[in-house]
C-alpha positions as CSV (number, residue, x, y, z in Angstrom):
1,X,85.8,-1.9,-106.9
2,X,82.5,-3.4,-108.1
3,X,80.0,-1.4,-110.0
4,X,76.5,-2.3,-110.3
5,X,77.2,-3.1,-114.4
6,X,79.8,-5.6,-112.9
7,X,77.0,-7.4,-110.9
8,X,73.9,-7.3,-113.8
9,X,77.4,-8.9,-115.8
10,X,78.3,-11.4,-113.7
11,X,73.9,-12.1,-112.8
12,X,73.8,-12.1,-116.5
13,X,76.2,-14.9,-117.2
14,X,74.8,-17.1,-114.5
15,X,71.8,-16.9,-116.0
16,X,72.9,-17.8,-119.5
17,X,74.7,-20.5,-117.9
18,X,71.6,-22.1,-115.8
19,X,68.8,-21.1,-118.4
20,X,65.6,-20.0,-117.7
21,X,64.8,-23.0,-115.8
22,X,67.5,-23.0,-112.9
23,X,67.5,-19.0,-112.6
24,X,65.7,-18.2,-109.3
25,X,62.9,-15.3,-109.6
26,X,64.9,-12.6,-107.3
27,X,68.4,-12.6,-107.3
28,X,70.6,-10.9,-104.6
29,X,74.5,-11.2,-103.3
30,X,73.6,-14.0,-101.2
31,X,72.3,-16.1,-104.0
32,X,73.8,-19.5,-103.7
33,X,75.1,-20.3,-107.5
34,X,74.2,-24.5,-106.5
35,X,71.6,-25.5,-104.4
36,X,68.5,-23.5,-103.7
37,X,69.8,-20.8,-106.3
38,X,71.3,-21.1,-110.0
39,X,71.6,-25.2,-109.4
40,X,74.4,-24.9,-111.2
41,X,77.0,-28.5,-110.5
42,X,80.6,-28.6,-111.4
43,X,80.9,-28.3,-114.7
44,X,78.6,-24.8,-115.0
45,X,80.6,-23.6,-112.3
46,X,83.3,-24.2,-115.0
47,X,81.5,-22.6,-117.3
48,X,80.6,-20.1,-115.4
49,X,84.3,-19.0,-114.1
50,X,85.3,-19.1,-118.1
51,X,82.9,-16.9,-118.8
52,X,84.0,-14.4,-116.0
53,X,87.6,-14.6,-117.2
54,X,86.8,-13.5,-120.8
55,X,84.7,-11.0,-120.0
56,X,86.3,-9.3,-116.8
57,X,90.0,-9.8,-117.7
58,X,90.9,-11.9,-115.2
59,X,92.0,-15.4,-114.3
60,X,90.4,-16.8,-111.5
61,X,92.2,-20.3,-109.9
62,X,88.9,-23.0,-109.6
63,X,91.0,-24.9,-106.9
64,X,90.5,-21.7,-104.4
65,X,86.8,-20.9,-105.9
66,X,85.0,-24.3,-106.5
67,X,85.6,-25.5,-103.2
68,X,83.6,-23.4,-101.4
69,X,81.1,-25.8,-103.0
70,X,77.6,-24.5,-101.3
71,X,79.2,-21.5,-99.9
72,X,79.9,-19.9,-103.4
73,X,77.4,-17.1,-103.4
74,X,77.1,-14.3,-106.3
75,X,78.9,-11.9,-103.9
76,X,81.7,-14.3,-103.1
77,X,82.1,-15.4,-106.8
78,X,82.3,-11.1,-107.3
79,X,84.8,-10.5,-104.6
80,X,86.6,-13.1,-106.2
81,X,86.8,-11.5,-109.6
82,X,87.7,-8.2,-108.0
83,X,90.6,-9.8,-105.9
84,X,91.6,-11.5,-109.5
85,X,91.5,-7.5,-111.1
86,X,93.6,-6.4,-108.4
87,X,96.2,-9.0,-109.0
C-alpha cells in the first residue's frame, strides 16, 4: 500500500534526477515524468527506476515500465513499485 512518505520518496528522486530546471512547480499523480512534466528521456528514466530499486527494495523490469513512454505518470511509476513490493 502507498503511504504519503512513499510518494514525497519517489517525487523526491525525480526531482534529484531532473534538477531544478526540469521539475515542474506543482506536482500531482498525474505528473507525466517526460514531456510537459519531469522531461526526463530514456536514460533518467533509467536513472530514475535505479534509484526506486535501491531505495524501495524492489526490482522493477524497464521492458514493462519504459514503454509506456508518455503514459508513465508518477502514479503509474508508484503502482508499479507497489506491484514490485508485492512480488
Amino acid at each position: 500500500m502507498t503511504s504519503e512518505t512513499d510518494i514525497a520518496r519517489l517525487v523526491q528522486i525525480l526531482t534529484e534526477v531532473a534538477g531544478p530546471d526540469r521539475t515542474p512547480e506543482a506536482v500531482s499523480a498525474e505528473t507525466p515524468l517526460n514531456e510537459a512534466g519531469f522531461w526526463l528521456d530514456s536514460a533518467d528514466l533509467l536513472e530514475v527506476l535505479l534509484a526506486c530499486e535501491a531505495t524501495f527494495s524492489v526490482t522493477l523490469d524497464p521492458t514493462t515500465i519504459l514503454p509506456e513512454g508518455s503514459n508513465l505518470t508518477v502514479a503509474r511509476l508508484m503502482r508499479a513499485i507497489d506491484s514490485g513490493r508485492r512480488s
